[in-house]
RODO-2510 file (C-alpha; in nm, 4 decimals, decimal comma):
residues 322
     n   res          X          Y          Z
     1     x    14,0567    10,6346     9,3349
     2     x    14,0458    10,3300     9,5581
     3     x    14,2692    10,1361     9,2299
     4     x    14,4893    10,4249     9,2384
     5     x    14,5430    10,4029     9,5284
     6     x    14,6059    10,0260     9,5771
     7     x    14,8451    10,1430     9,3020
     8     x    15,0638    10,3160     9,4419
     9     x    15,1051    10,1438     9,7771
    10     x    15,1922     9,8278     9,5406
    11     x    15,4305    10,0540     9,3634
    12     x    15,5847    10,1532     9,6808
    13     x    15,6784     9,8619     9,8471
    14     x    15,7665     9,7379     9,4516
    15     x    16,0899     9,9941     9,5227
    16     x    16,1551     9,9307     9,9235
    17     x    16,1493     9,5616     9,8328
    18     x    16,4166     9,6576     9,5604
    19     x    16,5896     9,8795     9,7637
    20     x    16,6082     9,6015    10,0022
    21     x    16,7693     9,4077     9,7658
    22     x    16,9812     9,6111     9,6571
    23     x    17,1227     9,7055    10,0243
    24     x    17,1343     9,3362    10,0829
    25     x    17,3520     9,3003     9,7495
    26     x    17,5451     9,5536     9,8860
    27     x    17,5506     9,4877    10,2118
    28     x    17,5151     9,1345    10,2548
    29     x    17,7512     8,8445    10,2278
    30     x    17,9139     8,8111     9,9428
    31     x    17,9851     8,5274     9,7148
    32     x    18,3519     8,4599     9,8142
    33     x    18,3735     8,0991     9,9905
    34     x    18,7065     8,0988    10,1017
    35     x    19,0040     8,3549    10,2048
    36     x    19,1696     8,5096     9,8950
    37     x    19,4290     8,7338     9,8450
    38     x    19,3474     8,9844     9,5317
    39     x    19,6403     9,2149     9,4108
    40     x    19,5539     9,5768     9,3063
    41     x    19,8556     9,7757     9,1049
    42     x    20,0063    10,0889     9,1751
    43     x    19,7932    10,3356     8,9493
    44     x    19,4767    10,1106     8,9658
    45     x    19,1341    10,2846     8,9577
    46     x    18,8270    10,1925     9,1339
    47     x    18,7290    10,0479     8,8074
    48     x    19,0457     9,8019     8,7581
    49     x    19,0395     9,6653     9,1538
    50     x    18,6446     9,5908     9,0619
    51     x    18,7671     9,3742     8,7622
    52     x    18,9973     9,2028     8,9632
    53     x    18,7484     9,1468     9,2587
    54     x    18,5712     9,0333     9,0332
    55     x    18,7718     8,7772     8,8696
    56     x    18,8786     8,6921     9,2103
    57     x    18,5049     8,5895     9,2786
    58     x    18,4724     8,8337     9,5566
    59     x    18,1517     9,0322     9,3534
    60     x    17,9438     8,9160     9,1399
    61     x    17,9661     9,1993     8,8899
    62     x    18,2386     9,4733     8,8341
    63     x    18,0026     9,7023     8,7046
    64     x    17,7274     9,6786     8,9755
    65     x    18,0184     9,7092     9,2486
    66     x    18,0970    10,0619     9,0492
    67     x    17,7043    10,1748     9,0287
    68     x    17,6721    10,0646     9,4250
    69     x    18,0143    10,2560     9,4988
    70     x    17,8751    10,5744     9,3622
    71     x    17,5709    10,5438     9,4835
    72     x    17,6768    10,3911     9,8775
    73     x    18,0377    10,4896     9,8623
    74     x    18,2287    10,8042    10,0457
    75     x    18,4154    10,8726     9,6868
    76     x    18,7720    10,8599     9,8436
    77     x    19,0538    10,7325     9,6554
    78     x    19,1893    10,3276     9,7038
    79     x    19,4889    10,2314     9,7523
    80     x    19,7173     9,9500     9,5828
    81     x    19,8399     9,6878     9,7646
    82     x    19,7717     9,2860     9,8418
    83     x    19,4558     9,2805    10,0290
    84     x    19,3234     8,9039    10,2045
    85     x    18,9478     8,8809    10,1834
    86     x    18,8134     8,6790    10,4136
    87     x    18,5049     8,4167    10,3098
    88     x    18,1718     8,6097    10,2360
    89     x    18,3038     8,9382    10,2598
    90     x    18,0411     9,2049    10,1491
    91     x    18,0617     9,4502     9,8599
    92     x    18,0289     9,7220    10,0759
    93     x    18,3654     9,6369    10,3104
    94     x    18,5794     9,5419     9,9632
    95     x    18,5725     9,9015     9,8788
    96     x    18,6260     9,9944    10,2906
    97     x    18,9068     9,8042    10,2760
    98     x    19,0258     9,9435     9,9329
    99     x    18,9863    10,3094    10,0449
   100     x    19,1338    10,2559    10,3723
   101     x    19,4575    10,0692    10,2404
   102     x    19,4061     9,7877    10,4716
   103     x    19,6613     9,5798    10,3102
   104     x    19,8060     9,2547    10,3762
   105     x    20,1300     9,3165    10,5744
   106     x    20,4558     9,0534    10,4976
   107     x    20,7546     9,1296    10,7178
   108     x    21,1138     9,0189    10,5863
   109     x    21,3524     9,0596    10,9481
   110     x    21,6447     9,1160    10,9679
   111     x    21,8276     9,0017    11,3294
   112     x    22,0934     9,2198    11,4919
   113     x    22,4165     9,1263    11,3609
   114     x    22,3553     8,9773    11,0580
   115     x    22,6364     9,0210    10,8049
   116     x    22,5435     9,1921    10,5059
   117     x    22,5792     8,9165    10,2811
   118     x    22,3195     8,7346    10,4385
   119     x    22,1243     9,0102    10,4328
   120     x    22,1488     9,0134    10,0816
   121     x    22,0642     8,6081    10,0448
   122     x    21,7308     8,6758    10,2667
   123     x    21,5961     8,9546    10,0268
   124     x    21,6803     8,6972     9,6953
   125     x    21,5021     8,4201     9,8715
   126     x    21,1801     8,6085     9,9157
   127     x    20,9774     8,4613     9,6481
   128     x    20,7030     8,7804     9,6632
   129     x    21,0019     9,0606     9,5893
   130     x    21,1377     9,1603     9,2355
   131     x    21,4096     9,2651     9,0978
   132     x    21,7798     9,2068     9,1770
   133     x    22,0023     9,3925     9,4617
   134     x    22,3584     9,3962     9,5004
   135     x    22,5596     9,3220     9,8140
   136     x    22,4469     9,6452    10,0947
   137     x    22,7465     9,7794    10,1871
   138     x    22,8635     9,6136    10,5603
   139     x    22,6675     9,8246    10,8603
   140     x    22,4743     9,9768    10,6278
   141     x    22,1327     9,8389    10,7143
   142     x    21,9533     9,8726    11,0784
   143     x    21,8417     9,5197    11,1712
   144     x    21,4523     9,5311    11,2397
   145     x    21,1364     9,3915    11,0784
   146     x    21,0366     9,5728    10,7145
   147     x    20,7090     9,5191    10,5620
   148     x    20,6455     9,4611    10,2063
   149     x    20,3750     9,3885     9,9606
   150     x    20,3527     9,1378     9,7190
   151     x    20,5664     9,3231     9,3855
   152     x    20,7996     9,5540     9,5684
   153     x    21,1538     9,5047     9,4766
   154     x    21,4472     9,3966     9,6270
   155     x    21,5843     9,7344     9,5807
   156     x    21,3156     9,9468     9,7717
   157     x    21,3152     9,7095    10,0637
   158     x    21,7028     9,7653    10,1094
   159     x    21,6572    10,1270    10,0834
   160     x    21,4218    10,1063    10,3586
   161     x    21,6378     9,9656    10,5405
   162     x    21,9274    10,1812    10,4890
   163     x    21,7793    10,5074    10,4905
   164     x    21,6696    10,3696    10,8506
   165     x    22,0276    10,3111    10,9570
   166     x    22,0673    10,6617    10,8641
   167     x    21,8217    10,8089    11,0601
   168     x    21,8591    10,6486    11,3580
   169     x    22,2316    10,6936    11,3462
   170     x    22,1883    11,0448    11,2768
   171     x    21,9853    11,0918    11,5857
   172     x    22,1953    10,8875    11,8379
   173     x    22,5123    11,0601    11,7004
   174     x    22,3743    11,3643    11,8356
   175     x    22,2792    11,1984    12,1748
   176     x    22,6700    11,1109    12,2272
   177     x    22,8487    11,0991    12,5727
   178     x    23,1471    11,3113    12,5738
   179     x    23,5196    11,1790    12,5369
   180     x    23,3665    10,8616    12,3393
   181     x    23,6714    10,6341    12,1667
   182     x    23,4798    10,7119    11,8109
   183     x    23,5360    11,0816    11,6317
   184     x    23,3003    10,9885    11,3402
   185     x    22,9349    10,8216    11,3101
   186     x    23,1230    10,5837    11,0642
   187     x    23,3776    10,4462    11,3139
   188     x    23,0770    10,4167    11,5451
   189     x    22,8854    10,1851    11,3246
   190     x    23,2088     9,9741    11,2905
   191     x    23,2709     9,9526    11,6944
   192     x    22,9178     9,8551    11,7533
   193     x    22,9378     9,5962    11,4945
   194     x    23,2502     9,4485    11,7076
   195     x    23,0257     9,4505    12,0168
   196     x    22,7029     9,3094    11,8470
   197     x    22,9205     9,0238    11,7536
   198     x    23,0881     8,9802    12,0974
   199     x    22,7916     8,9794    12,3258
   200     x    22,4519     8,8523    12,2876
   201     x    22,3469     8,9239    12,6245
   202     x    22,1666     9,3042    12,6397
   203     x    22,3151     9,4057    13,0204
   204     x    22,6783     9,3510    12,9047
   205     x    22,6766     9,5676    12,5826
   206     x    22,7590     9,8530    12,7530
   207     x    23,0513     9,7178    12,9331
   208     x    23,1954     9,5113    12,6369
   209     x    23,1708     9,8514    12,4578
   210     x    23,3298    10,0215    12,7625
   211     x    23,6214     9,7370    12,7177
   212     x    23,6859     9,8183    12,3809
   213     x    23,6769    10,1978    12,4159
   214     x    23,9288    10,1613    12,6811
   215     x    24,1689     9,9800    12,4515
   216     x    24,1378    10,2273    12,1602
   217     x    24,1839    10,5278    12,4070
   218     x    24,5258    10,3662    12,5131
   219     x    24,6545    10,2030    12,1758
   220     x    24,5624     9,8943    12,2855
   221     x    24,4764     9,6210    11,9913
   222     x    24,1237     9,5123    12,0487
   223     x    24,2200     9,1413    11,9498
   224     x    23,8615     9,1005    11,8608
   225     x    23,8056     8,7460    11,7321
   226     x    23,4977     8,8231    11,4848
   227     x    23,7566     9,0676    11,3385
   228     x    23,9715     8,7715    11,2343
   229     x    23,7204     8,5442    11,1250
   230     x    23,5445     8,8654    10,8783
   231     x    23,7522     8,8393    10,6186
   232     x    23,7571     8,4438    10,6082
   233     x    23,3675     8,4422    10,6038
   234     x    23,2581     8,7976    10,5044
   235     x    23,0712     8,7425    10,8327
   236     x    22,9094     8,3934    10,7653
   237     x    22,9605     8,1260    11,1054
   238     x    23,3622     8,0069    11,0767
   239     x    23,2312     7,6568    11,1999
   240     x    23,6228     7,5721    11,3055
   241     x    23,8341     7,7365    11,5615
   242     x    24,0762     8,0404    11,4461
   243     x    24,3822     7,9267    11,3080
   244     x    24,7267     8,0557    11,4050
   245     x    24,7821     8,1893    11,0667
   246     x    24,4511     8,3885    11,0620
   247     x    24,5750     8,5792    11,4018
   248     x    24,8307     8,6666    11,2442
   249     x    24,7154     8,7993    10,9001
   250     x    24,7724     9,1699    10,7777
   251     x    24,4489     9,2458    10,6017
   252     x    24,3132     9,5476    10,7857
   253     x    24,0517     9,3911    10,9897
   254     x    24,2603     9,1456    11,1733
   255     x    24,2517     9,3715    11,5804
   256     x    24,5115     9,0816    11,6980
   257     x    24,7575     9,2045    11,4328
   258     x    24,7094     9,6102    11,4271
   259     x    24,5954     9,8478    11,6781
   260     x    24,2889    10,0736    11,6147
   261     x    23,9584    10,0035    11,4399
   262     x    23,9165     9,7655    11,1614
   263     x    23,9080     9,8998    10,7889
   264     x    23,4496     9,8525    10,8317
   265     x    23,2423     9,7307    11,0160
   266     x    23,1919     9,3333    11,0438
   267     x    22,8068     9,3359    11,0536
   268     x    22,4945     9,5166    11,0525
   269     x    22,4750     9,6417    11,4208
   270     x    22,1777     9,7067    11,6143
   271     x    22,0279     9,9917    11,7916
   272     x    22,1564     9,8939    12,1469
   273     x    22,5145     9,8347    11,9908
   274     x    22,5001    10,1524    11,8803
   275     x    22,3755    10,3424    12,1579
   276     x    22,6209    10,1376    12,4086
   277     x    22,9384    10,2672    12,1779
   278     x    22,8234    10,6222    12,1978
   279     x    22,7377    10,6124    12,5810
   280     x    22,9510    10,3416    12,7330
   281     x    22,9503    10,1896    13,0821
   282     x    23,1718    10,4007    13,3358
   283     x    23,4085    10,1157    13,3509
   284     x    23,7836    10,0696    13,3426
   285     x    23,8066     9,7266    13,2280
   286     x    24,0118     9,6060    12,9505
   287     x    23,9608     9,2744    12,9106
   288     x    23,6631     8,9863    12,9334
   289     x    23,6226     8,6297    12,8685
   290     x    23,3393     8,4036    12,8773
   291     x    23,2267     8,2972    13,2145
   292     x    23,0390     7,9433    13,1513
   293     x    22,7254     8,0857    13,1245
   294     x    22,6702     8,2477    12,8110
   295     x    22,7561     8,5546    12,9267
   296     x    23,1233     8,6887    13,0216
   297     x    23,3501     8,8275    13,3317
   298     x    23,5230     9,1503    13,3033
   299     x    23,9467     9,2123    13,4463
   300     x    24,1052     9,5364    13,5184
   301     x    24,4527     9,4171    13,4401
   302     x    24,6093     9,1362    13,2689
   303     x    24,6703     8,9304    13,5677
   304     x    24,3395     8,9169    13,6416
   305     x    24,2394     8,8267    13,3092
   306     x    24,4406     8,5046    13,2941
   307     x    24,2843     8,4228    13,6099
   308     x    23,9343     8,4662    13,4545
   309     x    24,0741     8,2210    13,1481
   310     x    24,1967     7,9459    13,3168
   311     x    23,8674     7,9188    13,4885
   312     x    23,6928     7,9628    13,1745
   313     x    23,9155     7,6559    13,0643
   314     x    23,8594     7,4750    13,3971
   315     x    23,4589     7,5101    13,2623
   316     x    23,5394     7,3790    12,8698
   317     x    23,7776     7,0105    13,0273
   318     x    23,5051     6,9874    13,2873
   319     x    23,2464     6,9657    12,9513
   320     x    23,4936     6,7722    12,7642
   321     x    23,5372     7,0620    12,5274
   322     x    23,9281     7,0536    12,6113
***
């Protein structure tokens, strides 16, 4: 009895000291020495993101990972994506971090007024996208950050971004002030695109979009100079000043020769562009002009305008820009 007994209490710890083990194996550190990033498909199973943890070097063995999993595991589903392991992570957080979709995050941005065409250069200079994309259509995309993961195309980013100009548009258009300048969400997005290019500076938006509004409401050209330089660059930096002959081209974006809105809009416009063209600043000004600095001084009537320039001009000799 005595050698049965010493039996079984030999046999016992025998399977806490392999249970030990095993939770250890499981648990423990794992044989990964330094960060990795390990790409699992879209459709993967549990058993195909063990293979490539495996091959990665994050587990020792593919199989034992799936044994573990069904034995230590919650059974919910992973997720695909690009996931960074860090150094020594255990078996047990690989398949946390598979069923909880914690995936490494890369963000293309895209800046308020950025022309489309650039647009399209920064999506076909990310190395980690597929796929080619044409040209988005001008104030079709809502500048912001967009994450990606390694594999997505071109394509599906832009339509993230686009169905997000939608939206948003959608809901401010239904936020309008009455008696706005615009009749259409369209001729919206191609005002704010005139004031994201004017202004820079967030307090003035409203007011340069107040400006403008008053000139379409009277007949008024807008003489907008990023409307003149659009169709030279398609919205790329001029790098030269405007040339006499450009102010006085007939190509239906020039605002110095034709009254009304151009034929688009001249950029992708931001949110606060936006929202200042559908709710102005209750202001009767019709003209600005740069006031030294970086932002600009706002005139009532012409008179007071030219006043505003020649001080503007007194600024530029006194830099030696005249």
């Amino acid at each position: 009895m005595r050698k049965l007994g010493c039996f079984g209490l030999a046999a016992a710890l025998a399977v806490i000291a392999a249970l030990f083990l095993v939770a250890q194996s499981w648990g423990g550190r794992g044989p990964l020495e330094q960060p990795r990033t390990v790409l699992v498909p879209e459709g993967a199973s549990l058993t195909r993101a063990a293979t490539a943890m495996e091959e990665a070097g994050a587990i020792p063995s593919a199989g034992r990972f799936l044994l573990f999993a069904r034995l230590f595991g919650s059974g919910e589903p992973i997720r695909a994506g690009e996931y960074q392991l860090p150094a020594g992570i255990s078996q047990s957080d690989i398949l946390k971090m598979l069923q909880g979709g914690r995936t490494l995050q890369r963000m293309v941005t895209i800046p308020e007024g950025m022309p489309s065409i650039l647009v399209h250069e920064k999506l076909m200079a990310e190395p980690l996208l597929t796929g080619p994309v044409a040209v988005p259509a001008e104030g079709s995309v809502l500048p912001d950050s967009y994450s990606f993961q390694r594999g997505d195309t071109r394509a599906q980013v832009l339509e993230r971004m686009q169905k997000a100009m939608r939206e948003y548009l959608a809901a401010a258009w239904k936020k309008r002030k009455p008696n706005i300048a615009v009749s259409t969400p369209e001729e919206a997005v191609i005002l704010a695109s005139i004031v994201e290019k004017e202004t820079g500076v967030p307090a003035e938006r409203r007011t340069v979009a107040a400006v403008y509004s008053n000139r379409l409401k009277r007949g008024m050209p807008l003489q907008a100079d990023p409307t003149v330089i659009y169709p030279v660059t398609k919205g790329k930096p001029l790098g030269r000043r405007i040339l006499r002959s450009e102010l006085q081209a007939q190509n239906g974006y020039n605002t110095y020769a034709m009254a009304g809105l151009p034929a688009g809009p001249i950029a992708n416009p931001g949110r606060a562009s936006i929202d200042a063209v559908l709710d102005p600043a209750p202001s009767t000004a019709l003209y600005f002009v740069a006031d030294g600095s970086g932002g600009h001084i706002f005139a009532d009537t012409l008179e007071q305008h030219n006043a505003n320039v020649q001080k503007w001009y007194a600024i530029r000799r006194a830099r030696g820009e005249m």
